[in-house]
C-alpha positions as CSV (number, residue, x, y, z in Angstrom):
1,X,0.0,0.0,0.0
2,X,1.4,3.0,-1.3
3,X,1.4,6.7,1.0
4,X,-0.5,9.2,-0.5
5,X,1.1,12.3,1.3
6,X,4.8,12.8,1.3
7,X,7.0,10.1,0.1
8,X,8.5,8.4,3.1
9,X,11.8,9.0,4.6
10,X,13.3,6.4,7.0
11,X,15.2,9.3,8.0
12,X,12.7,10.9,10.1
13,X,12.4,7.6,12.4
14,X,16.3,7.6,13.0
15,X,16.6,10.6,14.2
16,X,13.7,9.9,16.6
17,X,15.9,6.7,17.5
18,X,18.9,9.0,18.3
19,X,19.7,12.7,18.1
20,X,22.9,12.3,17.1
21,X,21.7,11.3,13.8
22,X,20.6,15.1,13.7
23,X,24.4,16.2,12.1
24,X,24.2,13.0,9.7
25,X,21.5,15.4,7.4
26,X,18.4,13.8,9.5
27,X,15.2,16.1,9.2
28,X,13.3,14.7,12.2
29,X,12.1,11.7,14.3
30,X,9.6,10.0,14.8
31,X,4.4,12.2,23.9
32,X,-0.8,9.5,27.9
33,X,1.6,7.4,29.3
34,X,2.1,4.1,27.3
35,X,1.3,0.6,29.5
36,X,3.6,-2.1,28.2
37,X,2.6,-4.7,30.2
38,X,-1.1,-4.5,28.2
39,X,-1.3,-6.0,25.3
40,X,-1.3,-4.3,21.8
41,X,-5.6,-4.3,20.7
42,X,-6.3,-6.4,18.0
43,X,-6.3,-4.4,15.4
44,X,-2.6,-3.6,15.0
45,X,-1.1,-6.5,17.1
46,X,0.8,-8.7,14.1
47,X,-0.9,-12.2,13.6
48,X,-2.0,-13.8,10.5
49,X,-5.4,-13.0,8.6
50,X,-8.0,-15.4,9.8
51,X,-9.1,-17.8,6.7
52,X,-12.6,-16.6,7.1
53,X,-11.9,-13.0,7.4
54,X,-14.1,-12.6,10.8
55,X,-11.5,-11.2,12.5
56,X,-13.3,-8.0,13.8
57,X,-11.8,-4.7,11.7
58,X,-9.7,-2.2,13.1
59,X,-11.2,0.2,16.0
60,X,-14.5,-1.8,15.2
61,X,-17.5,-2.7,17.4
62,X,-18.2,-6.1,18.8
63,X,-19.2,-8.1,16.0
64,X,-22.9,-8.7,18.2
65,X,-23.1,-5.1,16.8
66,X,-24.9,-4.3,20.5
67,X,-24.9,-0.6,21.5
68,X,-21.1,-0.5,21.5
69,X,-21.2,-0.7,17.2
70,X,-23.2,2.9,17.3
71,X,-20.4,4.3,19.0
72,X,-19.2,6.1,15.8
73,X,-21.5,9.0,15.8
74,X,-19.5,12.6,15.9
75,X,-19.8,13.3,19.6
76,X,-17.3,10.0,19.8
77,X,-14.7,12.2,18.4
78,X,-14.3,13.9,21.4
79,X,-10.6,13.5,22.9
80,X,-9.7,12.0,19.3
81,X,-10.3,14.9,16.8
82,X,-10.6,18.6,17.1
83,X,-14.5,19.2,17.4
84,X,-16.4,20.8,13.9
85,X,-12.6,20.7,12.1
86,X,-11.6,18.9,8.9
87,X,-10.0,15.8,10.9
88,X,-13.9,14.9,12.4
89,X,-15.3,15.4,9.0
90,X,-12.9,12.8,7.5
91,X,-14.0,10.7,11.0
92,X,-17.6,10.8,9.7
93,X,-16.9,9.4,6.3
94,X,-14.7,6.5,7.5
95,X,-17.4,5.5,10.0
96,X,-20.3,6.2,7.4
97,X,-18.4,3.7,5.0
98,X,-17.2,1.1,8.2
99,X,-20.5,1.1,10.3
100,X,-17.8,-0.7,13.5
101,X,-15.0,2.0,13.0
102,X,-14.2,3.0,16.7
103,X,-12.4,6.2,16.9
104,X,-11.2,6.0,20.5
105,X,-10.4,2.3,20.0
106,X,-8.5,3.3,17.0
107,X,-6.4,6.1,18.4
108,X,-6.0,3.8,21.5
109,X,-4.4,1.0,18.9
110,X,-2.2,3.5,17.2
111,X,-0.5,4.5,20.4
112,X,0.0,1.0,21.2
113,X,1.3,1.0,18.0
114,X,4.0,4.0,17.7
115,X,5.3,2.1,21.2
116,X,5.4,-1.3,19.0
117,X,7.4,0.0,15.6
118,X,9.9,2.2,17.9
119,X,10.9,-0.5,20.4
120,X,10.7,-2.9,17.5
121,X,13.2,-0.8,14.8
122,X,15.3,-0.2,17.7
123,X,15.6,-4.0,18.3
124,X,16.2,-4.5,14.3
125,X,12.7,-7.1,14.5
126,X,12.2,-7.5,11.0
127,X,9.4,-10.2,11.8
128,X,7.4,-7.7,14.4
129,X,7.2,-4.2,12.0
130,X,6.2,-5.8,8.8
131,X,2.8,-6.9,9.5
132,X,2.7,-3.4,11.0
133,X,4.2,-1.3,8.1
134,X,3.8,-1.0,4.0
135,X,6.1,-2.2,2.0
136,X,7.3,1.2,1.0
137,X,8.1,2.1,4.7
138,X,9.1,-1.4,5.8
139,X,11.9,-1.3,3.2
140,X,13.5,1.8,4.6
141,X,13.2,1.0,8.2
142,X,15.0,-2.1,6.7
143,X,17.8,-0.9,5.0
144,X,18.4,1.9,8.2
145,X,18.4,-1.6,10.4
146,X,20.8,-3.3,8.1
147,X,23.2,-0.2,7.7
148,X,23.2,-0.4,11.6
149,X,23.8,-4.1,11.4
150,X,26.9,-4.0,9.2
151,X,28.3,-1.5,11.5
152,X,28.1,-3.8,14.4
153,X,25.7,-0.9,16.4
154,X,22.9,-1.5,18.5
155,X,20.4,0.7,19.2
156,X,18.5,1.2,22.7
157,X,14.9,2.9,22.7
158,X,12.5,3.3,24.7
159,X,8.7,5.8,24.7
160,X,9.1,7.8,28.3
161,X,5.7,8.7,27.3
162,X,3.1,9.7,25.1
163,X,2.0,13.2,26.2
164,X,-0.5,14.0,23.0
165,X,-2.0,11.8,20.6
166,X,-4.7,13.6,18.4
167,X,-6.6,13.1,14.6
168,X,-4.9,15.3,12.6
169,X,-6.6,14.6,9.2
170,X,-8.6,11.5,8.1
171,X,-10.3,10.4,4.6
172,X,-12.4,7.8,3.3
173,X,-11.7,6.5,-0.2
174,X,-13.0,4.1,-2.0
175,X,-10.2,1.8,-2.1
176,X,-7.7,3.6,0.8
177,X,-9.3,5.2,4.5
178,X,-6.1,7.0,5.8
179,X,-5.8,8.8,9.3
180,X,-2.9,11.1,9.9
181,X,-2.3,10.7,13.8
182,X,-0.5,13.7,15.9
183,X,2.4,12.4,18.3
184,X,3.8,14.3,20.6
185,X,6.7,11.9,22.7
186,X,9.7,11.8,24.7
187,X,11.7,9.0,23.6
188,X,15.0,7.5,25.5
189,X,17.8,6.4,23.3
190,X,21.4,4.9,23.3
191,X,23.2,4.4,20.7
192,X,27.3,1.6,21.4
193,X,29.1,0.6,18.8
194,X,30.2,-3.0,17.8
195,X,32.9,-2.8,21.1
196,X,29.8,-2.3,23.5
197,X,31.0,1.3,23.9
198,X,28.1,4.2,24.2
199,X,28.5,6.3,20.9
200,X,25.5,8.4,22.4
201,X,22.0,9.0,24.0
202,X,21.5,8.7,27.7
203,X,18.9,11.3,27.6
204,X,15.0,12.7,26.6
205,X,14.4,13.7,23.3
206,X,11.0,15.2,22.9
207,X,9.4,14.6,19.4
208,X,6.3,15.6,17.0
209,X,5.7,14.0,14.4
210,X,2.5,13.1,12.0
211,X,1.9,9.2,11.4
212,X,-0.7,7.9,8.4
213,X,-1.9,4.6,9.2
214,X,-3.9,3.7,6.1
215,X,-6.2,0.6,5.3
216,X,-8.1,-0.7,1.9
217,X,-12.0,-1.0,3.2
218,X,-11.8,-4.1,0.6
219,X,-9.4,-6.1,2.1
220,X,-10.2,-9.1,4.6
221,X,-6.6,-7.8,6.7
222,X,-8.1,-5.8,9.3
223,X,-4.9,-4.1,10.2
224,X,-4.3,-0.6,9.6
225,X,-0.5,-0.1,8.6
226,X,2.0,3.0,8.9
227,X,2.2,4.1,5.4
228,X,4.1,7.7,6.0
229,X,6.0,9.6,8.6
230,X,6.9,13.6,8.5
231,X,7.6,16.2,11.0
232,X,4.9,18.0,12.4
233,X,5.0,21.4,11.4
């Protein structure tokens, strides 16, 4: 699935990883507290499609569709978009087209999320990001991990917290629904080289950025999947 704003830059997520990367011509990196002891919600945890496609879709009601599947109305947008602006609008047509779209429980699954593809592209876990990412941004977080790897440099990362989380734009489509999500983080990183020695990090780096998550409404995957990064202006 191909990102229909600004082409990605795997950039922007090493920087976030380390500020050091700042003077290596990075633009920018990738801020509710997150639990990790919870596990990811279902609709961006990585597992294989169910055969039958009744695995509920992402940020969708109970499939009993009981009073939880009328949740989608525009006074749920409340603490997910800004209230009468653009982003609720776009809200209205996704849930319009996808009668079980959950906002909270989707903005709930991409903070899970953003914790997820950090901690996992600090790790170098191939296996955990893909189901998670497009192609197009899997193979740069890729070729930044295997840059690192020939080096012999490991990478340490952890979300201190998510302070903001907010809809910054969403649209329905046709054969793409895309939701632009506002972060604003403080990530720890630390950064040693092939010796074990610390090249850098030890400290906070606070970060905003703008994430697209982005799902075909025709496909029996009900995973929404990071399809573009950029700094938030």
């Amino acid at each position: 699935m191909a990102p229909t704003g600004e082409p990605f830059d795997p950039s922007l997520v090493v920087f976030a990883a380390l500020a050091v990367f700042v003077i290596w011509k990075l633009r920018s990196v990738l801020g509710v507290r997150v639990d990790r002891d919870a596990p990811p919600p279902a609709q961006f945890q990585p597992r294989r499609p169910s055969p039958a496609g009744a695995t509920p879709l992402p940020g969708a009601a109970p499939l009993d569709d009981g009073p939880a599947a009328r949740r989608n109305v525009p006074a749920s947008w409340e603490g997910v978009a800004e209230k009468g602006g653009a982003a609720a609008s776009g809200l209205d047509a996704i849930a319009a087209a996808d009668p079980r779209f959950d906002g909270q429980a989707f903005l709930e699954g991409a903070r899970r999320a953003y914790d997820m593809i950090v901690s996992a592209f600090a790790r170098g876990d191939r296996d955990q990001l893909r189901p998670l990412l497009s192609k197009e941004v899997f193979d740069g977080f890729a070729d930044e991990i295997a840059r690192r790897e020939e080096k012999g440099e490991t990478l340490e990362t952890a979300v201190i917290a998510i302070d903001s989380a907010l809809v910054e734009s969403a649209r329905a489509a046709p054969r793409l629904n895309e939701i632009t999500v506002r972060f604003a983080t403080r990530l720890m990183n630390l950064r040693r080289n092939k010796e074990g020695e610390t090249i850098e990090g030890g400290h906070t780096v606070p970060v905003v950025e703008l994430w697209t998550f982005a799902r075909d409404p025709r496909a029996s995957d009900p995973n929404w999947k990071l399809v573009a990064t950029r700094p938030a202006e």
